[in-house]
KETILO-586010 format. One record per residue (C-alpha): z negated, x negated, y. Coordinates in steps of 0.25 Angstrom, whole numbers, plus 5000, padded with zeros to 4 digits. Layout:
N
ZXY/...
***
This chain:
122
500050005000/500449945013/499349945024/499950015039/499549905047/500249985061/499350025072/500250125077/501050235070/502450225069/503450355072/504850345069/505650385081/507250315083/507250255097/508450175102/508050035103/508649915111/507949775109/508149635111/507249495111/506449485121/506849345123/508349375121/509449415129/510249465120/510749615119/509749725114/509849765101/509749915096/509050005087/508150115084/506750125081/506150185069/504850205073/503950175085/502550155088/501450115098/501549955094/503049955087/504350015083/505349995072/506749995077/508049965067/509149895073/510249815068/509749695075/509349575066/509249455075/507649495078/506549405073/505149435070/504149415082/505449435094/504949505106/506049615109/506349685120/506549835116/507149945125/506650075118/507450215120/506450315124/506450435115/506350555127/507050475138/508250415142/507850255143/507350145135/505950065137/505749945137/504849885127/504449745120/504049695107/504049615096/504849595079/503749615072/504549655058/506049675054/506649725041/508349715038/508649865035/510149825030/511249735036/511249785049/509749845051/508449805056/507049855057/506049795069/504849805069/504249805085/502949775090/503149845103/502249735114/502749815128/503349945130/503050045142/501850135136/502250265140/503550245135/503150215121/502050335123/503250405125/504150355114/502750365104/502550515108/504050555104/503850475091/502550565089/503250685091/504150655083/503250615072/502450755074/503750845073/504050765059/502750785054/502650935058/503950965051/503550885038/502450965038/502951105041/503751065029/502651035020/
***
């Protein structure tokens, strides 16, 4: 049995996704998260030239608005899904607050709507 070492639960919401090194000018890269959560996200993306420990810059599509926010973090895991896909693992270190309260209360909601219609199922 694998132990649930998260502090924070994890809701699955798709976001758009546009990320870079932080120390990098090169061009963003894209994806979409899998989940999201008060301390990291998962995001799959096609991009593989990411290392373990990389600070990212990460422009994060807001889920009732029409704009981006800016947020930082850190590679903390990656696993090759197939030839061309990724999943990242982000420790999120800086991101406007009432933004991600935001992007979190969407994600709940989401999560309760689910869990009503499993249950009403049931």
């Amino acid at each position: 049995m694998s132990i649930e070492r998260r502090k924070f639960i994890r809701f699955e919401i798709p976001l758009d996704v546009i990320f870079k090194p932080s120390d990098n000018s090169s061009s963003y890269s894209s994806g979409i998260t899998k989940n999201f959560s008060r301390s990291g996200c998962c995001i799959e993306s096609g991009s593989t030239d990411l290392s373990l420990s990389d600070n990212m810059d990460l422009q994060v599509k807001h889920p009732c608005k029409d704009f981006f926010v800016p947020a930082s973090g850190n590679i903390v895991w990656k696993q090759q899904l197939g030839d061309d896909k990724w999943l990242l693992g982000l420790d999120i270190l800086d991101m406007d607050k009432e933004a991600k309260s935001e992007i979190l209360d969407s994600a709940y909601d989401i999560w309760l709507e689910n869990n009503i219609k499993i249950n009403a199922v049931q």
